[in-house]
FITI-157999 format. One line per field, with one value per residue (C-alpha): x negated, y, z. Coordinates in nm, 4 decimals. Layout:
// residues N
px = c(X/...)
py = c(Y/...)
pz = c(Z/...)
//
This chain:
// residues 460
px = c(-6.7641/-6.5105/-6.4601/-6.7818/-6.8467/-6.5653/-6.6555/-7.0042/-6.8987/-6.6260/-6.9589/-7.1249/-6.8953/-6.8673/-7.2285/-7.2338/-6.9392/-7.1165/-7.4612/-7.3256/-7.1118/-7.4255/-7.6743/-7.5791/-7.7640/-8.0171/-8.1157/-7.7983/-7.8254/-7.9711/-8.1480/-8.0640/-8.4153/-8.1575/-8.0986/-8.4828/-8.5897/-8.3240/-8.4042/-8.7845/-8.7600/-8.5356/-8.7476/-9.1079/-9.3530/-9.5728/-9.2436/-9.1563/-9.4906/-9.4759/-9.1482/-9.2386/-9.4991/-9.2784/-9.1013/-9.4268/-9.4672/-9.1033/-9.2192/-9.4859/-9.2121/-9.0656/-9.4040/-9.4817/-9.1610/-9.2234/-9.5053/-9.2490/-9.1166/-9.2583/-9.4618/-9.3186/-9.4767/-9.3617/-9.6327/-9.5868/-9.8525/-9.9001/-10.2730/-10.3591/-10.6609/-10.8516/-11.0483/-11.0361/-11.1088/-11.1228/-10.7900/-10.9637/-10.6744/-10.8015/-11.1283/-11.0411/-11.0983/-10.7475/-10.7088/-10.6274/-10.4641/-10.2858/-10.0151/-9.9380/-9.6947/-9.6458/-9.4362/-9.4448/-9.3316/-9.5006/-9.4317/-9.6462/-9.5603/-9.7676/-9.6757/-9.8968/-10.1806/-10.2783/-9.9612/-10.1432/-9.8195/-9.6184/-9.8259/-9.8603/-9.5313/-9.4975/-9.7564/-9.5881/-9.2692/-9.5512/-9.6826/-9.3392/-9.2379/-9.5607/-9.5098/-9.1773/-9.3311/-9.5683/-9.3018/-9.1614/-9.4646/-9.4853/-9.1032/-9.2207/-9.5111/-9.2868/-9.0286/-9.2971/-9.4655/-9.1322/-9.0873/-9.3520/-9.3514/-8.9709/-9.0648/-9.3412/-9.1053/-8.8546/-9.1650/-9.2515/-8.9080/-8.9164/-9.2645/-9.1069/-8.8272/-9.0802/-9.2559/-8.9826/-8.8429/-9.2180/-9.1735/-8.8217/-8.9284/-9.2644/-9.0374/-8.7694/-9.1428/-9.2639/-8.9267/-8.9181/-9.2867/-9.1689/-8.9103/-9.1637/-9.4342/-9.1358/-9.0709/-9.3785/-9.4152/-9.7129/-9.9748/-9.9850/-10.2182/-10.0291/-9.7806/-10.1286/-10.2024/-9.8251/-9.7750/-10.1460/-9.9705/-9.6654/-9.8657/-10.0157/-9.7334/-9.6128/-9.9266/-9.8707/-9.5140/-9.6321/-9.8601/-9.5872/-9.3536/-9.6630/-9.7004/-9.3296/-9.3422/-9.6580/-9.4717/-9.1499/-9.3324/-9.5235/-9.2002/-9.0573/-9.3829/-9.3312/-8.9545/-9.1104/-8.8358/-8.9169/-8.9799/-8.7846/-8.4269/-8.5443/-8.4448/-8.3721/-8.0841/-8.1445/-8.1495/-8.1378/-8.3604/-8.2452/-8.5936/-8.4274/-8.2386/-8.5751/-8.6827/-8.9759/-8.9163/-8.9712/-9.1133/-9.4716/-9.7308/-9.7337/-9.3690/-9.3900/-9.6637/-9.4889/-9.1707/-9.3618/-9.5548/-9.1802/-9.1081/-9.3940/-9.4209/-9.7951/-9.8344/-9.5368/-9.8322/-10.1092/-9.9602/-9.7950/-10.1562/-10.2958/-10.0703/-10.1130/-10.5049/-10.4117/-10.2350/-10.5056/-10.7224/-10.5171/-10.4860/-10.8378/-10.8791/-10.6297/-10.8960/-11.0587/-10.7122/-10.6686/-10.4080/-10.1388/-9.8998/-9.7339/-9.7292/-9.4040/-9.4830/-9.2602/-9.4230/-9.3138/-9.5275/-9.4853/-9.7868/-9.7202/-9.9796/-9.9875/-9.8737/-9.6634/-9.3338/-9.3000/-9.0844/-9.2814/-9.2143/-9.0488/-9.3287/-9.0177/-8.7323/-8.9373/-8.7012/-8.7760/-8.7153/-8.6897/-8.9723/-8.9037/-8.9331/-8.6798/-8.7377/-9.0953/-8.9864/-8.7303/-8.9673/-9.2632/-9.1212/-9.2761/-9.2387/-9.5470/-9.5407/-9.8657/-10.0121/-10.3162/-10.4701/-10.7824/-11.0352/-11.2714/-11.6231/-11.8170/-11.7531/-12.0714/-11.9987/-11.7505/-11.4232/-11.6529/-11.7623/-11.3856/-11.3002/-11.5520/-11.4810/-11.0671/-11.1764/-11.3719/-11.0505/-10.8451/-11.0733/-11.0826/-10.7294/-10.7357/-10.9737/-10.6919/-10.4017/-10.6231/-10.7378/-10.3858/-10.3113/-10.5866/-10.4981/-10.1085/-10.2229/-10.4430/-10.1511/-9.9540/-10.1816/-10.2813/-9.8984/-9.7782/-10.0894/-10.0133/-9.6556/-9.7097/-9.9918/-9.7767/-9.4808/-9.7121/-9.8729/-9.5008/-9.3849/-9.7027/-9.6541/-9.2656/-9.3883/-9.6240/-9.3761/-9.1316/-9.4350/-9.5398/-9.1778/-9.1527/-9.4652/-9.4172/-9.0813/-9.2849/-9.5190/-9.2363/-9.1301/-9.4485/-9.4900/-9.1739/-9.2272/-9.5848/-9.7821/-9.9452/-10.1300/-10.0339/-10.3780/-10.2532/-9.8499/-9.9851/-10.2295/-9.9249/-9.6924/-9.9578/-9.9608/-9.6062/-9.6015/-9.8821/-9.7076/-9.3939/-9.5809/-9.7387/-9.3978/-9.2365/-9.5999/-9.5413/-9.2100/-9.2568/-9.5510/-9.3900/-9.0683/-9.2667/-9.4929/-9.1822/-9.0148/-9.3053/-9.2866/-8.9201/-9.0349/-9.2712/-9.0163/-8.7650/-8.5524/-8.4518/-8.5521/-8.2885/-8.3313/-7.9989)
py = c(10.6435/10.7925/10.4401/10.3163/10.6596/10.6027/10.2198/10.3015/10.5737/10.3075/10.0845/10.3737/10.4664/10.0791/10.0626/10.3307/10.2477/9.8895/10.0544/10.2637/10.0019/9.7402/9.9540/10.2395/10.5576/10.5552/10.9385/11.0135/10.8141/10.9281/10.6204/10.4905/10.3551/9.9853/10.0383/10.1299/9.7963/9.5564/9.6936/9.6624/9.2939/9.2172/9.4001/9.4118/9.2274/9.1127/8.9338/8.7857/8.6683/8.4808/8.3938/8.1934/8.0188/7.8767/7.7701/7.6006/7.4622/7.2819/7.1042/6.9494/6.7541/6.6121/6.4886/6.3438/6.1403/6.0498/5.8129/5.5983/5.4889/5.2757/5.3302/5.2126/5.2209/5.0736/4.9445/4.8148/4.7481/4.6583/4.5302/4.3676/4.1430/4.0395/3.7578/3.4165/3.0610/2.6766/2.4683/2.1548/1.9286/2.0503/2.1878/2.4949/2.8599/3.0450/3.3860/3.4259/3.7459/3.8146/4.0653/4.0944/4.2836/4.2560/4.4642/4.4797/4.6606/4.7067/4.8585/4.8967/4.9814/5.0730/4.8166/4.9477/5.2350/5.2789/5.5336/5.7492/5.8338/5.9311/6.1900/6.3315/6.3856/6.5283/6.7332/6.8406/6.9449/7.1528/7.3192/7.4523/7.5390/7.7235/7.8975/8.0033/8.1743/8.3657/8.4541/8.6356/8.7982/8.9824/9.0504/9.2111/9.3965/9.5392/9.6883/9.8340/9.9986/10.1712/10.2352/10.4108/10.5823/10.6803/10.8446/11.0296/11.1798/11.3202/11.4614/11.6338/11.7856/11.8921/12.0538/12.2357/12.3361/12.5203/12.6537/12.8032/12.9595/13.1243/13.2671/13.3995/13.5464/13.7110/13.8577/14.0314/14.0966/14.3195/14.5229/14.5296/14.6841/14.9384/15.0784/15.1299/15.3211/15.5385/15.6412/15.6433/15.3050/15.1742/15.3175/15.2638/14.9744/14.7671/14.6674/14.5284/14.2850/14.1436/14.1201/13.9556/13.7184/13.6575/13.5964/13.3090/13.1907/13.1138/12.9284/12.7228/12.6420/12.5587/12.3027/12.2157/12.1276/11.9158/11.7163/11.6799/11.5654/11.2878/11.1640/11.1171/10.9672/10.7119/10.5641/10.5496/10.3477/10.1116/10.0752/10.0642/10.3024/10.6344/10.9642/11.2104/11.2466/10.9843/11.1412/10.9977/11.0701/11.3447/11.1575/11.3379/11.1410/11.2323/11.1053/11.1224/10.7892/10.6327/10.5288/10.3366/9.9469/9.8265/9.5250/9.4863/9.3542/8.9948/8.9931/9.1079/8.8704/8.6077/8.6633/8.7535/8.3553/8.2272/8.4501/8.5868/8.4057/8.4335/8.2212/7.9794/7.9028/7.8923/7.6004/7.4469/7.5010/7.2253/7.0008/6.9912/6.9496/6.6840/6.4541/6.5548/6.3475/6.0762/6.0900/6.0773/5.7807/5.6073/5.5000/5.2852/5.0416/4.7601/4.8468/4.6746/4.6659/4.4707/4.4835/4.3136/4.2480/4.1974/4.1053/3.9445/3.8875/3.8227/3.6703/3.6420/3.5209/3.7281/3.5207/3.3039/3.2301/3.2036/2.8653/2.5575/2.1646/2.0238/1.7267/1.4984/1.5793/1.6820/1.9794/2.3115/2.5535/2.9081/3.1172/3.4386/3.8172/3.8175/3.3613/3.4754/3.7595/3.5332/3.2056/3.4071/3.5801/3.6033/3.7206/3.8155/3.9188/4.0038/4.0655/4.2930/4.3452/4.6088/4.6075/4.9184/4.7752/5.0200/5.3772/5.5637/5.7217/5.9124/5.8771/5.9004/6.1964/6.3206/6.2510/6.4389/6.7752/6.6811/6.7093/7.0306/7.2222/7.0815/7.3204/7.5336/7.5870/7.6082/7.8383/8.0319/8.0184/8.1649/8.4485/8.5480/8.5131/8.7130/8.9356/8.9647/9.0992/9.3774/9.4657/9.4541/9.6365/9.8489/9.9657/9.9508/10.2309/10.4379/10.4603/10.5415/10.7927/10.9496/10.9955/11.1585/11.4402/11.4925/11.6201/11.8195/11.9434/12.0280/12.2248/12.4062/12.4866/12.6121/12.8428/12.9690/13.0246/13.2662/13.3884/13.4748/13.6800/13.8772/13.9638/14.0446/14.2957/14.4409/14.4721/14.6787/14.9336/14.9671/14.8214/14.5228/14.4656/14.3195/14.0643/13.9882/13.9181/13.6679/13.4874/13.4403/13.3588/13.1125/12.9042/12.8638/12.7581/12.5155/12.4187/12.2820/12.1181/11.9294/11.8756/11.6977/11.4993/11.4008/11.2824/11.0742/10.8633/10.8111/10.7082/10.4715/10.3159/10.2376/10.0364/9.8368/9.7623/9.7107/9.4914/9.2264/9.2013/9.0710/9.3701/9.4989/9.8631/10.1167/10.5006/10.5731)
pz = c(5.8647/6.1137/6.2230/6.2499/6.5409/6.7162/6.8139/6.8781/7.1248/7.2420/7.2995/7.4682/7.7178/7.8195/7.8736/8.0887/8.3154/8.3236/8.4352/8.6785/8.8136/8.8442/8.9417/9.1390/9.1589/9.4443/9.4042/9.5096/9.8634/10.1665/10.3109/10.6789/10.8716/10.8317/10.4793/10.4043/10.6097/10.4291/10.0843/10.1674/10.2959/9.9935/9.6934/9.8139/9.6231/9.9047/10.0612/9.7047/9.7037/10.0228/9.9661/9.6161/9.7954/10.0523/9.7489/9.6736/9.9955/10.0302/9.7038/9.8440/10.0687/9.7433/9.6450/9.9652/9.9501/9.6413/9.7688/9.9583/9.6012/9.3199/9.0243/8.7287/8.3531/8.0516/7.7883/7.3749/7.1560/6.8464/6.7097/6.3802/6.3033/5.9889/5.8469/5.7068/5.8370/5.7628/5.7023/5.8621/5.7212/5.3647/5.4100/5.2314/5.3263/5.4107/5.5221/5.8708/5.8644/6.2195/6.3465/6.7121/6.9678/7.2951/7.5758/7.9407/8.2498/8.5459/8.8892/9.1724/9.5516/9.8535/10.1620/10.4109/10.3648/10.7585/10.7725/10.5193/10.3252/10.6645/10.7871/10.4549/10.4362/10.8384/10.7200/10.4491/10.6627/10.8903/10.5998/10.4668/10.8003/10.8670/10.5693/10.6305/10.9701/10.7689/10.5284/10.8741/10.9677/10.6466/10.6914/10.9946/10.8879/10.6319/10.9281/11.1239/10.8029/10.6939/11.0588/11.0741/10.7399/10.8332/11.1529/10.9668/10.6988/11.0192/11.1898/10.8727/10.7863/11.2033/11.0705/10.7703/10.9721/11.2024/10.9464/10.7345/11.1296/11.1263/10.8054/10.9125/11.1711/11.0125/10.7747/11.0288/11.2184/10.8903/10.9306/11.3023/11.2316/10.9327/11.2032/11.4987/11.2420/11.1646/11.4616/11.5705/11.8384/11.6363/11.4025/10.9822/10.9843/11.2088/10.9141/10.7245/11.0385/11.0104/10.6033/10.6279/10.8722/10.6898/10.4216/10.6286/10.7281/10.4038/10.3258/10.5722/10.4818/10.1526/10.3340/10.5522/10.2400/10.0787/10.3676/10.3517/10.0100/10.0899/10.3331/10.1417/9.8527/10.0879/10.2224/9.8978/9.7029/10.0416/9.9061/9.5097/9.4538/9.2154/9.4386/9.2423/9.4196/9.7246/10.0691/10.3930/10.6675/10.8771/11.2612/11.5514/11.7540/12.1419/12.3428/12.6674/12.5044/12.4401/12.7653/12.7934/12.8720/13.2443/13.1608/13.2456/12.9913/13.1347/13.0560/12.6957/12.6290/12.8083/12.5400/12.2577/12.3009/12.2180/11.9143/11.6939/11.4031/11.4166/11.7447/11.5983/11.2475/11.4549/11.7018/11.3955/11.2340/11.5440/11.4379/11.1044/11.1866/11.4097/11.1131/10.8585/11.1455/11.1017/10.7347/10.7266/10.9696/10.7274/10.5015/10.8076/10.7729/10.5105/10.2666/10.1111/9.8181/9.5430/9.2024/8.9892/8.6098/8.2830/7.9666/7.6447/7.3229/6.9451/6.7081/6.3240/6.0892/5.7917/5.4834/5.6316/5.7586/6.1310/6.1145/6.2639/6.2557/6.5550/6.5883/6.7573/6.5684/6.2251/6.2091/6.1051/6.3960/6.3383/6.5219/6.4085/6.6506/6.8627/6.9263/7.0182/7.2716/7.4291/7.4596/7.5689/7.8588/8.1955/8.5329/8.7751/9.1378/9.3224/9.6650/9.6897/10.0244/9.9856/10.2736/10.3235/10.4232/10.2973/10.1120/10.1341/10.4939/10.2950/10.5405/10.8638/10.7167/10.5830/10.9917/11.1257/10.8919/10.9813/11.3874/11.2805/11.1448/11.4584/11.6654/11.4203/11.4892/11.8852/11.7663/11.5623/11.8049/12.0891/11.8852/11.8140/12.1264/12.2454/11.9678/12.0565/12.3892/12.2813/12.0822/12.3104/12.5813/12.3600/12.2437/12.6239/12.7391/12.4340/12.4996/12.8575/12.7632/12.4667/12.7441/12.9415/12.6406/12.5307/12.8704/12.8844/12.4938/12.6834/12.9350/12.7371/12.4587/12.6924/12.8238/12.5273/12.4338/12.7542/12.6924/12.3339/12.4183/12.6570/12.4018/12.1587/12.3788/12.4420/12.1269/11.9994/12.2899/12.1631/12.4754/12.2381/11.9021/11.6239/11.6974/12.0289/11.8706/11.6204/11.9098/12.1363/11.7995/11.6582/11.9885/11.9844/11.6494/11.7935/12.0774/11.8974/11.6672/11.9067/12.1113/11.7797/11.7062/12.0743/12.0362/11.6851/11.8681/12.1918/11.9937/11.7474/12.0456/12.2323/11.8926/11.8861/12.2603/12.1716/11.8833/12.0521/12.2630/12.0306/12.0595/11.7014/11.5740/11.6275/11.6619/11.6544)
//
């Protein structure tokens, strides 16, 4: 019994050791904005998903090139039939009992199908390299979602950090206030004005930590990782390093047409149209191909022996399986030329719907283009209009700063209410708040200026 514990806790303690060597804990780590992009792009479901059907898509290759090769199919049969008939040589009635087998192969190949089988297979390349573009553009819808998410987690810890300074500082206010009713600075119900506000303040941190907490557990369902022990670095994001890019718009767009993977499927997406016109206009051609044939047969009749008379010698030959299969042995080639005359209007009609989807596709690639530069419009004014608030949200924190240490002193010589401390206190709190929401959205407008222009996110 002794024995029998001691090698299962021998088994134990190998398991674990294995387990933590193979799958390290990730509570323990403090995720980097790289690491929580590469261990999106490598785990997320969505890119999985788009990654197994580019999978799907470089098959179709194989199949297309299949089409360049034979067909090849091997037959045997074996049938039986039943009956009698008349021996003419003495008018009697003998069964006529018959066994047969035969075996053949056949193989087929197409010589000429108006190109049909070449374009299928260009196709084929477009559609696997389209796919591998959109396999990109989820890549990098991923990056900008846990950019996004990552810069909302810092703002939020920047928010707690504010809140828990309010609460400090509510709490040294409620003995600042104690002192000044003792000695008489400020009258009794003053302390009830600042406990109500501490109490407030607290509230609000509680808030402060929920958001906190959202915003930690939306970054970490992005990663599919479990909340409980996730946490991320804490950057230091200097702004004064995230200058906004000089490029214009034009230039930009003019970069982005050369490297989004959207614009890159939608022109591939023409051409792809474009083949499917000529696969369709394929069935206008004659076609050609050969067919190559090996067959053999045996007949027995049942009954009888399968030896025969030689009528010149007057021998008796042997006619047995394997005689049968050797004499009966033929070879076939074949030519078959097919002409389309008439189908029903079907292929004029399969052209028509082909040149449909090629404008359908202009259609495409000039709404994402059209699309690309709202974007990137759209990301260029925000970034210049978030620069903007931020320096305003600077200036007005840095007043309200001043002003709120004015007030401070006002207030511990007596000359101010404990209202007018909390007005002055509340719109500093309101003021920094909006300094750091400033900063977040300036910083994450400028990455995706940064993006589309084929720089790669960074806020170290």
């Amino acid at each position: 019994m002794k024995t029998r514990l001691t090698l299962l806790l021998a088994v134990f303690i190998t398991l674990t050791g294995i387990a933590q060597q193979t799958e390290p804990s990730l509570k323990l780590k403090k995720w980097s904005l790289k690491a929580s992009v590469d261990y999106a792009l490598e785990n997320n479901l969505s890119v999985k998903r788009v990654a197994l059907t580019s999978d799907l898509r470089k098959e179709d290759i194989t199949i297309a090139k299949s089409a360049f090769l034979p067909t090849a199919s091997g037959s045997a049969s074996q049938s039986y039939s039943f009956g009698s008939g008349v021996d003419l040589a003495t008018n009697t009635r003998k069964s006529a009992d018959r066994r047969s087998n035969s075996i053949g192969i056949n193989a087929n190949i197409d010589l000429f199908n108006g190109f049909k089988n070449l374009n299928t297979l260009e196709q084929s390349k477009l559609g696997y390299e389209s796919s591998q573009l959109d396999l990109q553009k989820m890549k990098d819808d991923i990056t900008l979602n846990v950019l996004n998410d990552y810069l909302n987690v810092l703002f939020n810890k920047e928010n707690l950090k504010i809140a828990e300074a309010q609460v400090s500082l509510s709490k040294e206010q409620v003995d600042r206030t104690s002192r000044l009713i003792e000695s008489g600075i400020q009258a009794k119900g003053t302390l009830l004005d600042v406990e109500a506000n501490l109490a407030s303040d607290e509230e609000k941190l509680v808030t402060a930590q929920n958001n906190l907490d959202l915003a930690i557990l939306s970054l970490a369902q992005l990663l599919q990782l479990p909340k409980e022990g996730f946490d991320i670095e804490d950057v230091v994001i200097n702004i004064s390093n995230a200058k906004m890019l000089p490029n214009s718009v034009d230039e930009i767009y003019s970069k982005s047409l050369d490297t989004r993977p959207e614009i890159k499927s939608a022109q591939i997406g023409i051409k792809n149209s474009e083949l499917a016109i000529e696969i369709a206009k394929a069935d206008y051609k004659p076609s050609l191909s050969m067919n190559v044939g090996l067959n053999t047969f045996y007949n027995h009749n049942q009954g009888q022996k399968d030896d025969f008379i030689n009528p010149i010698t007057g021998d008796l030959v042997s006619n047995g399986f394997f005689t049968q299969l050797d004499n009966n042995f033929g070879q076939s080639v074949s030519l078959s030329l097919r002409v389309p005359i008439f189908n029903g209007f079907r292929t004029n009609t399969a052209v028509k719907k082909a040149r449909i989807n090629n404008l359908l596709s202009e259609n495409n690639l000039t709404s994402q283009k059209l699309n690309l530069r709202e974007v990137i419009e759209r990301a260029y004014t925000d970034a210049k209009s978030s620069f903007k608030l931020y320096e305003a949200a600077k200036k007005s924190f840095d007043a309200q700063k001043e002003a709120f240490r004015f007030e401070q002193e006002k207030f511990e010589e007596g000359q101010s209410t404990s209202f007018d401390f909390n007005q002055v206190k509340n719109r500093l709190v309101d003021a920094e708040a909006n300094l750091y929401r400033g900063k977040f959205n300036f910083i994450f407008k400028t990455k995706l200026l940064e993006f589309y222009y084929g720089i790669p996110i960074n806020i170290d």
